[in-house]
N, C-alpha and C positions, 0 to 999 in steps of 0.2 A: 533086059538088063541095062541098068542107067550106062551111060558114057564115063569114060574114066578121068576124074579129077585132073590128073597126071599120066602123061602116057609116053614112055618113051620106045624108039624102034634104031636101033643100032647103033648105039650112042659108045662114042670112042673117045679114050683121051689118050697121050703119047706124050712122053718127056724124052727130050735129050739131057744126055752124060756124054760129052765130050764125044766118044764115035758112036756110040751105044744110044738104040731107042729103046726106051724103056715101056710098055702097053699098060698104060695103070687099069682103063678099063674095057673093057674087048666084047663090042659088041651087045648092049645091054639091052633087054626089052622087057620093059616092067610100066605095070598099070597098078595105079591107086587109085579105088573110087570112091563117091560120095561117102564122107563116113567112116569109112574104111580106117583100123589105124596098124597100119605093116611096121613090123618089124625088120630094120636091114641090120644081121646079123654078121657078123666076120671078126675075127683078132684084128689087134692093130697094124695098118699096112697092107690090109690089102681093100682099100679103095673106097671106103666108104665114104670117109668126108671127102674126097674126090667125086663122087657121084652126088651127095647132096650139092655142092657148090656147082657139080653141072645144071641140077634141075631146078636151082637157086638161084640160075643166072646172073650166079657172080660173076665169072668170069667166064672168058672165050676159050678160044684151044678143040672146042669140043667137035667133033663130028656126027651126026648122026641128026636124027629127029624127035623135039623135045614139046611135048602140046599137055598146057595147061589151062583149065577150062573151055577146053574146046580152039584154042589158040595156039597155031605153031608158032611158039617163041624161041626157038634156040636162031633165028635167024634175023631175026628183029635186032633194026640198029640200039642204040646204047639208052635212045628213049624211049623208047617201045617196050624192054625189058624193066629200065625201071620203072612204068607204067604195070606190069602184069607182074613186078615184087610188089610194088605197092599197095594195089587193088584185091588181087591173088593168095599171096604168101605170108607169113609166118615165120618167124625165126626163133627156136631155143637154140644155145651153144652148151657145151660143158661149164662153160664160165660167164659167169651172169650177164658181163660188159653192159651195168647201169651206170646212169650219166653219175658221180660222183656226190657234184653238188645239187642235187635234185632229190625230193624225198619219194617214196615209194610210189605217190600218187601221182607225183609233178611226173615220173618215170612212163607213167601208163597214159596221162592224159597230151603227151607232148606228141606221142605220133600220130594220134586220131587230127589234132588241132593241123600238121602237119596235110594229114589227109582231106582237111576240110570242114572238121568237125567246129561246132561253137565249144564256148569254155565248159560251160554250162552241160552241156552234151557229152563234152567228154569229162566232167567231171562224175556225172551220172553214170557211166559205165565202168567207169575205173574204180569207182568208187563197190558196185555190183560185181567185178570180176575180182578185185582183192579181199573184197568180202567172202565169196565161195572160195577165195584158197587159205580163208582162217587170220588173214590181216587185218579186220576191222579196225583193230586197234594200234595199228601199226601205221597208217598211212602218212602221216609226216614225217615219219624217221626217215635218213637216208641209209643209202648204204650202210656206211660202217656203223651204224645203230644196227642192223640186220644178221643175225647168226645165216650162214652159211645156207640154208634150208628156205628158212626166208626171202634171203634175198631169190633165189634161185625160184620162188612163187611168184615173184614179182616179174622177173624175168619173161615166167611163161604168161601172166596176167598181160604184156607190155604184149607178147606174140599175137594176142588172141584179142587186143583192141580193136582192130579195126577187121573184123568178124573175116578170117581172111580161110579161103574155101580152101588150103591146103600149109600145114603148119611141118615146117620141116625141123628136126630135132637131131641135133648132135653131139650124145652121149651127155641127155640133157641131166642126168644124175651122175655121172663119171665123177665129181668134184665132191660127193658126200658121202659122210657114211652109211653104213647098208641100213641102217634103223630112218634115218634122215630119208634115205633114198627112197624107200621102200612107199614111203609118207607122202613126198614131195610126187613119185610117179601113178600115187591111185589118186591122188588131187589134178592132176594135168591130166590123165585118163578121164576122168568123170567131169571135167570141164571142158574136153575135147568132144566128146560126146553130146553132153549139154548144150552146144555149142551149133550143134552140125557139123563139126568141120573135118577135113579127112587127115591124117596125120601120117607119116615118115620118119623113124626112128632107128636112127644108127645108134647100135647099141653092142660091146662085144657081151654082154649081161643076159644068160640063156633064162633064170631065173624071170627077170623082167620080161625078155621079148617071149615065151611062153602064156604071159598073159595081155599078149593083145592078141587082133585079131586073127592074122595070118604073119607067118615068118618065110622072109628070102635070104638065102645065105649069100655072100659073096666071098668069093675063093679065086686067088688070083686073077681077078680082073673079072671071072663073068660068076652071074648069079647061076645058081642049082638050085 
C-alpha cells in the first residue's frame, strides 16, 4: 500500500477563554493517500476548518505530528512550511478570494509564475485547466464579470496550478446554490482525479461527501 500523501498522529489544538481551555481537537490520526479524495464531515463547530488550517500549515498552536509527502512538517520553522504549502498543497475556501483586478487567467497564471514557472508556461496550463472547468470563454473576465459558480472554477483551477500532491478544500461549494453546487463539485472531482492529486474536503453536505471516496466524521474534536 503506497505511503500516505498526508498523515497525521495525535494532532491537538487548545484555545483559551479567559479560565477555560477549550480542546478544538483531541487527538487526531488521519491518512490521505495518493489520489485519495476524503470527505471531512461534521456540522459547524466542531473542528473542521481548525484541522484543515492545522494540516495547511497555516498556522501554529498545534501539537501533535503532521507529514506531508513523506515530510514531518508541523515542526519546520516558518520557511520550511512555506516551502511544503508551496510545493505540496492546494487551497479551495468557501469564498473564492480572487485577486480583484486580475482576470481569470492572470488569477491562475500568477502562482505558478510565483512558483517558478515562465509566462508562457503558465499560460499553457491555466489556459488547460480553465478550459476542463467549461471557462474557455471566460478567461479575461475578472471577477465581478464571473457568476458565483464561475468564479468558484476558477478558484479551484488557481488550487491545482502548480500540480500540488494534496489539495485541501473548505466547504468549497458552501457559498452556492445546490444546482451550482452540484456542477461546480463533479468539475473539481474529475479534475482532482485527472490531475492525480489527493483531496481533503470539509464539507457539513452528506449528499456531496457520499460521493467521494471515503467519509471521516468529526464530533467534538475527534474523528469516528
Amino acid at each position: 500500500m503506497s505511503e500516505p500523501i498526508l498523515q497525521t498522529r495525535g494532532l491537538k489544538r487548545s484555545f483559551r477563554q479567559g479560565e477555560a481551555v477549550i480542546d478544538v481537537l483531541r487527538s487526531i490520526d488521519l491518512d490521505v493517500r495518493p489520489g485519495e479524495i476524503v470527505a471531512l464531515l461534521g456540522p459547524s463547530g466542531s473542528g473542521k476548518s481548525t484541522l484543515l488550517q492545522a494540516v495547511g500549515l497555516l498556522e501554529g498552536g498545534f501539537e501533535g505530528s503532521i507529514r506531508i509527502a513523506g515530510k514531518e512538517a508541523a515542526k519546520l520553522p516558518a520557511g520550511g512550511r512555506t516551502e511544503v504549502r508551496r510545493n505540496s498543497l492546494g487551497f479551495v475556501y468557501q469564498f473564492h478570494h480572487l485577486l480583484p483586478d486580475f482576470s481569470a487567467i492572470e488569477n491562475v497564471v500568477l502562482p505558478q509564475m510565483i512558483h517558478g514557472a515562465t509566462r508562457a508556461e503558465a499560460d499553457t496550463r491555466a489556459e488547460q485547466l480553465l478550459g476542463a472547468l467549461g471557462l474557455s470563454q471566460r478567461l479575461t473576465h475578472r471577477p465581478n464579470q464571473l457568476s458565483g459558480g464561475e468564479q468558484q472554477r476558477v478558484a479551484v483551477a488557481r488550487a491545482l496550478a502548480n500540480r500540488p500532491a494534496l489539495v485541501l478544500a473548505d466547504e468549497p461549494t458552501g457559498n452556492l446554490d445546490e444546482a451550482t453546487a452540484d456542477r461546480v463539485f463533479d468539475e473539481f472531482v474529475k479534475l482532482v482525479r485527472g490531475e492525480g492529486s489527493a483531496a481533503l474536503v470539509a464539507t457539513h453536505n452528506e449528499r456531496l461527501a457520499e460521493r467521494m471516496d471515503r467519509v471521516v466524521r468529526l464530533h467534538e474534536g475527534r474523528l469516528e
